[in-house]
C-alpha positions as CSV (number, residue, x, y, z in Angstrom):
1,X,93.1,-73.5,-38.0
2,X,95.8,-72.2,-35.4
3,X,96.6,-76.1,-34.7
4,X,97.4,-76.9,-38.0
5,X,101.2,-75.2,-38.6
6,X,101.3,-76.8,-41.7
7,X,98.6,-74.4,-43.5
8,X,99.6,-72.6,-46.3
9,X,99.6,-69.0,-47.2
10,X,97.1,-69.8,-49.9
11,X,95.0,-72.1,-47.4
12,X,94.9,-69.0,-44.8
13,X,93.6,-66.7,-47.3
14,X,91.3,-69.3,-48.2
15,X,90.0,-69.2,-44.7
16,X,90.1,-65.4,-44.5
17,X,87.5,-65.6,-47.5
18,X,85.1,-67.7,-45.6
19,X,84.9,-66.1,-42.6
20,X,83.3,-63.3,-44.1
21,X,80.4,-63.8,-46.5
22,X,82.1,-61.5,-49.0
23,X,85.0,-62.9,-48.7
24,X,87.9,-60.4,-50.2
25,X,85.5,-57.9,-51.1
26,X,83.2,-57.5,-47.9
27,X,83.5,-54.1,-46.5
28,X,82.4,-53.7,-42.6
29,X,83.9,-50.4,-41.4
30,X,84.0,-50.2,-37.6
31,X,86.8,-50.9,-34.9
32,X,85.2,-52.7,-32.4
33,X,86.0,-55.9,-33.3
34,X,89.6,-55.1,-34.3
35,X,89.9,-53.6,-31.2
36,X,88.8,-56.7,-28.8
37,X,91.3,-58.9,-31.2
38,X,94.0,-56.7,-30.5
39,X,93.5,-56.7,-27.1
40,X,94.0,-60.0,-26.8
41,X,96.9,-60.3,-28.6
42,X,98.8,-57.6,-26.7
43,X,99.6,-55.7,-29.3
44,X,101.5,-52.4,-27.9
45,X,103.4,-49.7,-30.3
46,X,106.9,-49.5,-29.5
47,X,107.7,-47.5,-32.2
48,X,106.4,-44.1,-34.2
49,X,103.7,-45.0,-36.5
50,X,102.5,-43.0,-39.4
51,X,99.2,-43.3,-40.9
52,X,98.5,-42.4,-44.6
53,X,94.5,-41.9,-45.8
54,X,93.9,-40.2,-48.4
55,X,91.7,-40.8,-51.9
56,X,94.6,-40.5,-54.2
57,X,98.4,-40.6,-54.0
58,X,98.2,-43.2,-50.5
59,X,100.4,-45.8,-51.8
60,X,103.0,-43.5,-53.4
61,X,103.5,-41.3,-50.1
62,X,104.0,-44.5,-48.6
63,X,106.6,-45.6,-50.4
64,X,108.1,-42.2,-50.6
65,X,108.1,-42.2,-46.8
66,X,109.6,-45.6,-46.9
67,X,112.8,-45.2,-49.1
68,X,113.9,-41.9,-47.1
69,X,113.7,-44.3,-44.1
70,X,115.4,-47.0,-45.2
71,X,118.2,-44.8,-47.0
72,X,118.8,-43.2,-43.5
73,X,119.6,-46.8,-42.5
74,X,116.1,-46.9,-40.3
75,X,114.1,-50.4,-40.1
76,X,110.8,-50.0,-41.8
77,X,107.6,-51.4,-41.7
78,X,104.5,-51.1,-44.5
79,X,101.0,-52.2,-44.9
80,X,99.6,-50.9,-47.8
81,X,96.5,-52.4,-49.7
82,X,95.1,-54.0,-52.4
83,X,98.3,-56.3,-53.8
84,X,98.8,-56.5,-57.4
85,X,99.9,-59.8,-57.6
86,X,100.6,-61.2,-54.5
87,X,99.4,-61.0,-51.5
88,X,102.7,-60.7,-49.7
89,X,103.2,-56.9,-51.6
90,X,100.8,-56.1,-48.4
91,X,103.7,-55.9,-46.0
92,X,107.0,-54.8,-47.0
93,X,109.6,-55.2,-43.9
94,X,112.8,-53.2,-44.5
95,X,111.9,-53.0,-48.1
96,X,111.2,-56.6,-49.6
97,X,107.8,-58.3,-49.4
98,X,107.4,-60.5,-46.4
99,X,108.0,-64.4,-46.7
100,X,104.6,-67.0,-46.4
101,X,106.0,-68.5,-43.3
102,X,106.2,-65.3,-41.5
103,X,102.3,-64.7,-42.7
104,X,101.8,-68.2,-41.9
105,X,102.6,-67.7,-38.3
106,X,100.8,-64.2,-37.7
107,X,97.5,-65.6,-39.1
108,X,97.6,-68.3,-36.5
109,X,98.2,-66.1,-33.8
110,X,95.1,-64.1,-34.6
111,X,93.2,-66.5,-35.2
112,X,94.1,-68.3,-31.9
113,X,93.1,-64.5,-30.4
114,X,90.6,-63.4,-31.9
115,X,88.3,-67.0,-31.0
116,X,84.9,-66.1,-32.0
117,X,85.5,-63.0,-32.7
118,X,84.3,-62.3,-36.6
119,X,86.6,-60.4,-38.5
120,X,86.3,-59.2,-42.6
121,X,88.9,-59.9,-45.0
122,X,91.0,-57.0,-44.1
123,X,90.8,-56.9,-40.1
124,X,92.2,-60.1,-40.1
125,X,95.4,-58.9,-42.0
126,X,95.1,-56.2,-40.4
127,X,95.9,-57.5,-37.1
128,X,98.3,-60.0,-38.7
129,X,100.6,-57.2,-40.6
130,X,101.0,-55.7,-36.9
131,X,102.2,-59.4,-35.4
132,X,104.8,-59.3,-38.4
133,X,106.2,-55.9,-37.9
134,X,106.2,-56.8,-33.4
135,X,108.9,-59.9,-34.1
136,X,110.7,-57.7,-36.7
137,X,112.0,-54.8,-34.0
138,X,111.3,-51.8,-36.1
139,X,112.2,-48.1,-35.9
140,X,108.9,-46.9,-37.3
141,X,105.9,-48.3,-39.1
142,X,103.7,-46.8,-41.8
143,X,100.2,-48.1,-42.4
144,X,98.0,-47.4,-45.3
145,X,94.5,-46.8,-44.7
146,X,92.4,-49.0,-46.0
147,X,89.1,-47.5,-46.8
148,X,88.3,-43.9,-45.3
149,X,90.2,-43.1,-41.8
150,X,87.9,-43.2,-39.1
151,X,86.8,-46.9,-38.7
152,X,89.3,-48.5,-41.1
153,X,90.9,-51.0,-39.3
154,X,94.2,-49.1,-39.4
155,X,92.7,-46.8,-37.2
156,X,93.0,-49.1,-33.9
157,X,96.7,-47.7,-34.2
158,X,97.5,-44.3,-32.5
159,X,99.2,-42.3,-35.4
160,X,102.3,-40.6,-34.1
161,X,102.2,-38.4,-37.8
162,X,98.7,-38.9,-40.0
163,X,98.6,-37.8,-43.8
164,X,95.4,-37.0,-45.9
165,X,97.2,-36.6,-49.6
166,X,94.0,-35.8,-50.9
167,X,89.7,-35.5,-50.5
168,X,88.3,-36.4,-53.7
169,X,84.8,-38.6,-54.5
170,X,85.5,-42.7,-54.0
171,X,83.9,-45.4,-52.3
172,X,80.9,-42.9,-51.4
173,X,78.5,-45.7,-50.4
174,X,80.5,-45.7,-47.1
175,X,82.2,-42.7,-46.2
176,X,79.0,-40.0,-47.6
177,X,78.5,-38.4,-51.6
178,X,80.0,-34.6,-50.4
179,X,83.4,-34.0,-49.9
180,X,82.5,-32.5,-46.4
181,X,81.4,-36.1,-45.3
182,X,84.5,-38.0,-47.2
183,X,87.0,-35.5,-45.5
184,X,85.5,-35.8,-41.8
185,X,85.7,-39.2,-42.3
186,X,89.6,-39.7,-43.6
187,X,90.1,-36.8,-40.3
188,X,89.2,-39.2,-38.1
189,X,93.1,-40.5,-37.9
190,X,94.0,-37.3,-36.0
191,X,95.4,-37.8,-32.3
192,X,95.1,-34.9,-29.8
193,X,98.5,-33.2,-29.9
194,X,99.8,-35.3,-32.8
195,X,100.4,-33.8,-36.7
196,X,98.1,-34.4,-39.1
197,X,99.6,-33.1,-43.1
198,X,96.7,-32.4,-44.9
199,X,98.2,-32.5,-48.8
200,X,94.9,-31.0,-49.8
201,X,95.2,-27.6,-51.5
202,X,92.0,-26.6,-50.8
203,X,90.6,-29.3,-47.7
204,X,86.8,-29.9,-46.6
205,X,86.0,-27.7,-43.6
206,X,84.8,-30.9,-41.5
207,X,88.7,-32.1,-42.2
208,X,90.1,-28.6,-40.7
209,X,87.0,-28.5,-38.1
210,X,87.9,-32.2,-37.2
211,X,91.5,-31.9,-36.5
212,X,90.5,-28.8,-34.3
213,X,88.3,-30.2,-32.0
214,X,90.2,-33.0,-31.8
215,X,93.3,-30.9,-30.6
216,X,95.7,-32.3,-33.3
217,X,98.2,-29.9,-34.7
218,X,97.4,-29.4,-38.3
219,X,99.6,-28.8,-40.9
220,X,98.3,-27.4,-44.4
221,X,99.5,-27.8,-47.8
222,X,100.8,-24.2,-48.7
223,X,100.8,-22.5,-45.1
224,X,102.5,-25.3,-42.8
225,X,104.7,-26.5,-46.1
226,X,105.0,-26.8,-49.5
227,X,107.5,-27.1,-52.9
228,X,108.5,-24.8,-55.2
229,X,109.4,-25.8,-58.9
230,X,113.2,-25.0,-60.1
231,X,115.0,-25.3,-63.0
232,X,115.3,-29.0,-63.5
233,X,114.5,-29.5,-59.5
234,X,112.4,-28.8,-57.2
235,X,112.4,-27.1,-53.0
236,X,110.5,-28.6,-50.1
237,X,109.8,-25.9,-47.6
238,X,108.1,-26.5,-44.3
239,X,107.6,-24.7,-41.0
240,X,109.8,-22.1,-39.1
241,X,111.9,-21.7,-42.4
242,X,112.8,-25.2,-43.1
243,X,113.9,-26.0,-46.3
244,X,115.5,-28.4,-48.4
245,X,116.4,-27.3,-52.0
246,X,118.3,-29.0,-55.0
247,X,116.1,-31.8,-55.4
248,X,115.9,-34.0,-57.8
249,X,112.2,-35.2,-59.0
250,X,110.8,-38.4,-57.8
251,X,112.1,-41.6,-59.5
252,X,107.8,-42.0,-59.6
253,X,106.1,-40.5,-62.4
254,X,103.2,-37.5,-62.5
255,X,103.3,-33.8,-61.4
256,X,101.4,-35.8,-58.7
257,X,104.4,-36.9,-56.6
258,X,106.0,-33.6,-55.7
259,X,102.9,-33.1,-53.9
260,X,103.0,-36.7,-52.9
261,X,107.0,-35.9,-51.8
262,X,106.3,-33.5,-49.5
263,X,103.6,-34.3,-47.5
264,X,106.2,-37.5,-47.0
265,X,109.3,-34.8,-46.3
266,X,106.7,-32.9,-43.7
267,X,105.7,-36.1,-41.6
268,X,109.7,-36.6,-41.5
269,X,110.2,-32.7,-40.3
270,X,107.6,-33.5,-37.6
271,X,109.0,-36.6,-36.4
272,X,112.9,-35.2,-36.8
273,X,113.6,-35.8,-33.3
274,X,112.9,-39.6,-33.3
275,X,113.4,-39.7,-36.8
276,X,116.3,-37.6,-38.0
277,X,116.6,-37.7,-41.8
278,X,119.7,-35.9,-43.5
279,X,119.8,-34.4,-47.2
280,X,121.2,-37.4,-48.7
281,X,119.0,-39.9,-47.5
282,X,116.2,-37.4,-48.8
283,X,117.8,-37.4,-52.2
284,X,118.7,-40.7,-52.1
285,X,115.3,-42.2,-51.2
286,X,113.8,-39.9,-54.2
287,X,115.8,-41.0,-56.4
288,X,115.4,-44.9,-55.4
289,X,111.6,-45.4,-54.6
290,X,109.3,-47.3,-56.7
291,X,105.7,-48.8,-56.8
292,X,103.9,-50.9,-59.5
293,X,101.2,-49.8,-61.4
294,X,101.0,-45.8,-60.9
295,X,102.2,-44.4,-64.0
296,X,104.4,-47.1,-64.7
297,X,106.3,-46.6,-67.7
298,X,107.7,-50.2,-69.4
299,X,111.2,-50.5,-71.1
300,X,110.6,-50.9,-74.7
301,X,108.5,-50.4,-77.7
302,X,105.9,-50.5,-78.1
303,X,105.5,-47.8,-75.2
304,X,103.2,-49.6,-72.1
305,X,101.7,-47.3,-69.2
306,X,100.1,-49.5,-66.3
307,X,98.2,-47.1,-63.3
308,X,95.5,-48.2,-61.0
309,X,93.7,-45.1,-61.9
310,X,89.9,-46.0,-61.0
311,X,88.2,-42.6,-59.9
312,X,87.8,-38.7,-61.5
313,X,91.1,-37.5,-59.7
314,X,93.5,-39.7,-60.2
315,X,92.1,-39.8,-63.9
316,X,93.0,-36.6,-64.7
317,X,96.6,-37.1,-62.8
318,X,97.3,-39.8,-65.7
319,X,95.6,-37.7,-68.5
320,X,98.5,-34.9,-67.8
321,X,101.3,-37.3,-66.9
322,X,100.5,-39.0,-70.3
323,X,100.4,-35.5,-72.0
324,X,103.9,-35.0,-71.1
325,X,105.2,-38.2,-72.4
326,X,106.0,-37.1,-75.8
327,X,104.2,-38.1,-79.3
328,X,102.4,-41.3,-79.4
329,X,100.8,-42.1,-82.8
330,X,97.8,-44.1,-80.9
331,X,97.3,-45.0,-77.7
332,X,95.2,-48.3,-77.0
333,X,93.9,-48.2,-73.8
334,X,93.0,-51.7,-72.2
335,X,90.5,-50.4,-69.6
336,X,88.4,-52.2,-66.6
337,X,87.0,-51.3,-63.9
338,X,84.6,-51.7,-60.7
339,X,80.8,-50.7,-61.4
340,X,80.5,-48.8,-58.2
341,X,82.9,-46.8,-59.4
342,X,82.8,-43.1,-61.5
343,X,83.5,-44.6,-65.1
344,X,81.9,-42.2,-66.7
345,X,83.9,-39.6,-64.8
346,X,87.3,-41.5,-65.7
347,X,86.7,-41.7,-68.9
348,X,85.4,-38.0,-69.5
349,X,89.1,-37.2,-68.0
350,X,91.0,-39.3,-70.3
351,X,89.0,-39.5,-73.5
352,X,91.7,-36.5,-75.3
353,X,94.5,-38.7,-74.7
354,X,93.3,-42.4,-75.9
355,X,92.3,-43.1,-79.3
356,X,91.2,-47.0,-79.2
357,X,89.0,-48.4,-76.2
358,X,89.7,-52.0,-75.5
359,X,87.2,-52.8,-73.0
360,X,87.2,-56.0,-70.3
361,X,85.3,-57.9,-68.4
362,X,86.5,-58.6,-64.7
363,X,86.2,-60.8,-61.7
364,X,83.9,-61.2,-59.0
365,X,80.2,-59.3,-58.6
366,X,81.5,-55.7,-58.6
367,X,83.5,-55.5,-61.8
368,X,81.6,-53.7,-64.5
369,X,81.1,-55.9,-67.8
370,X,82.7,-55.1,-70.6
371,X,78.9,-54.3,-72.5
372,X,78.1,-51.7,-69.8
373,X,81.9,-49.9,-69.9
374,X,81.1,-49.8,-74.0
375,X,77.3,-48.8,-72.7
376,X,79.0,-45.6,-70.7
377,X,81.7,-44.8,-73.4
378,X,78.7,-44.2,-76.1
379,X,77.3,-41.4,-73.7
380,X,80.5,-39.9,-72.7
381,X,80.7,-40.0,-76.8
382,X,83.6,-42.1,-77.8
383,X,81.7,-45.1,-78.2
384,X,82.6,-46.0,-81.4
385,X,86.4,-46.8,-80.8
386,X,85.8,-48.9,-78.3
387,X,86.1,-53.2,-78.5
388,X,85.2,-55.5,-75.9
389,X,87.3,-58.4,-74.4
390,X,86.0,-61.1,-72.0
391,X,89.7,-60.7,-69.6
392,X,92.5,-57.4,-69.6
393,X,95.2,-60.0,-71.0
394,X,92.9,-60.7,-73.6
395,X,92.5,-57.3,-74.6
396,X,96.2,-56.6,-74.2
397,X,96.9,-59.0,-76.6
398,X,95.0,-57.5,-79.2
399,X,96.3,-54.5,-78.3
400,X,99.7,-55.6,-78.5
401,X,99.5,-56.9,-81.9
402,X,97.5,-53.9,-83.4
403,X,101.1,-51.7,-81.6
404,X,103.2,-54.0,-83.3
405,X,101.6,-53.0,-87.1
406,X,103.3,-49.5,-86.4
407,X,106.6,-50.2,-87.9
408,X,108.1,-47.1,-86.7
409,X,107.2,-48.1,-82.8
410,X,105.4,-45.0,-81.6
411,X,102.4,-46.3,-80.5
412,X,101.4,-46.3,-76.6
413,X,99.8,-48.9,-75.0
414,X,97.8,-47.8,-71.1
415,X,96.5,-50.4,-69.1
416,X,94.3,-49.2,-66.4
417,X,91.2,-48.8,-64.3
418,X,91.2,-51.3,-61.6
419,X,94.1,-52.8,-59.8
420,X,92.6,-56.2,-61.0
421,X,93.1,-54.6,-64.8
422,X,96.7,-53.9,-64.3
423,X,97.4,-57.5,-62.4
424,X,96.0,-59.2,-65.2
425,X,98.2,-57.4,-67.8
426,X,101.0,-58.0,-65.3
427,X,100.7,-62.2,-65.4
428,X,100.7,-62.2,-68.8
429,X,103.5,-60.2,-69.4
430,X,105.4,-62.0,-67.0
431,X,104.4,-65.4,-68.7
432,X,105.0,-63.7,-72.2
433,X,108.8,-63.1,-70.6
């Protein structure tokens, strides 16, 4: 494959598929094999490096973290993971999605390293992101963890700042079924000396244990730093008096991201000497930041909502942004998701704000079928709104035209569950414009 320069994006990922049996979906946590790959490629850090695990609120403290950098004129780096739909959204570089060539190139040079090295899905782009963001010269670089903390592949990178946003039940199969197991897990991105911001109101011991034996200087939601609601705005406040006040609220929707804001506006107060951030890059990056599909809010009428909602917590996040939306007559909610997932759990949390189900089928072995999410919806007891649809832009549609009946516009439509639900509303509304 390295030989052929000619490869496309689409043939890489193509090849990424094969190499592991599972292709996209294959999940082999350990850093082994990352690690002899990234040996080989030379790959040294040459500038701070924040790392961002967490079970909710990952992607929107990274692109919090990102704007404030890039408004203070710094050249930025993120990897964040799944894409909606491309697979370019995976890393940003000063703010725009990165070009197929520059993939192109990256994938070669890994695979020219990494020789018979076997590497998932995710290692591989893993170790390609970091190629990028080497020829790009950057001032710091911000990496999403994938799947837990500890052996995700991220992890092969020394965090000069690690964030935990949150410890709540997901992907249990791997990282343990008690919050104690998940949080020692998503620990494991501490570094001896280094900060850790735990965003967690009320952390796992093992986290707090974790960080102590490891020697990492912990900082806790509500000791170490915090916000404070004003009238209209809101005050960060952090260690030895720090504050910032006046703020505005995130451009991002949910009572969710002022949490999400300052455990981005602590890793910047930790990292102030090699990253200095002033008040107005601060209130500009707030005011400019933006990420698909968490409580996004269409123009228009009929209201649409698209979130990649898919577990208990972040569930109940939407449940009260949607509460604060103002009257909606009905809401139709176009709804698929994973069937290793809590759906029973997500829908207990949103059941008092949706009054049709349009349930979907999805691709690939995981996804639940549409005739199991009606199955669970019938013991949760709202089984009888609910209609089933073979694809989310199917169900859409439907719901779309059974909006459009309402003459006087107030009905809400909320597509969510899995990022593959919201991707598949989002081709068809960008075919339908």
């Amino acid at each position: 494959m390295a030989e052929h320069p000619d490869l496309s994006l689409d043939d890489w990922l193509g090849h990424l598929e094969r190499l592991h049996p599972r292709g996209e979906a294959g999940i082999e946590l350990g850093l082994e094999r990352v690690q002899q790959v990234k040996f080989a490629l030379g790959q040294v850090q040459a500038c701070p490096v924040v790392t961002v695990a967490g079970t909710n609120g990952k992607g929107s403290t990274c692109a919090l973290l990102e704007r404030m950098l890039l408004s203070a004129g710094y050249r930025v780096g993120v990897y964040s993971s799944p894409h909606l739909l491309r697979y370019n959204e995976r890393v940003r570089i000063n703010g725009a999605p990165a070009p197929d060539a520059e993939f192109c190139v990256a994938f070669a040079r890994v695979e020219a390293a990494r020789k018979d090295v076997p590497l998932t899905y995710f290692e591989f782009g893993t170790l390609a992101a970091w190629e990028m963001f080497a020829a790009a010269n950057l001032d710091a670089i911000i990496l999403e963890v994938g799947l837990g903390g500890r052996l995700d592949a991220t992890n092969v990178y020394d965090a000069d700042c690690a964030i935990v946003t949150s410890v709540a039940f997901d992907h249990m199969d791997f990282l343990g079924s008690t919050r104690e197991a998940i949080g020692r897990e998503k620990a494991g991105i501490c570094r001896p000396g280094r900060p850790l911001i735990c965003g967690d109101g009320a952390p796992p011991q093992s986290l707090v244990e974790t960080c102590r034996l490891a020697g990492a200087d912990f900082w806790q939601l509500g000791h170490d730093f915090g916000f404070m609601r004003q009238e209209g705005q809101w005050q960060y406040w952090g260690r030895g008096g720090n504050q910032r006040g006046g703020l505005a609220f995130p451009a991002l929707r949910g009572d969710c991201q002022l949490l999400n804001a300052s455990c981005a506006l602590a890793a910047l107060e930790a990292l102030h000497e090699r990253l200095p951030v002033t008040a107005q890059d601060v209130r500009r990056g707030l005011s400019e930041v933006e990420i698909a599909g968490r409580c996004q809010v269409l123009p228009g009428r009929p209201q649409i909502v698209l979130d990649v909602a898919h577990n208990p917590q972040a569930a109940a996040a939407l449940a009260a942004s949607l509460g604060g939306m103002g009257f909606a007559r009905t809401t139709w909610a176009v709804f698929g998701m994973m069937a290793d997932k809590d759906i029973a759990g997500v829908v207990e949390a949103l059941k008092q704000r949706v009054d049709r189900w349009l349930l979907c089928g999805l691709p690939g072995p995981r996804a639940a079928r549409a005739t199991e999410l009606a199955g669970i919806l019938e013991k949760v007891g709202v089984g009888g709104t609910a209609q089933c649809f073979a694809t989310p832009a199917e169900a859409f549609a439907r719901a779309l035209d059974n909006a459009r009946m309402n003459e006087n516009g107030d009905d809400r439509i909320l597509a969510f569950g899995s990022f593959l639900t919201v991707a598949d509303v989002m081709r068809y509304l960008g075919r339908k414009a």
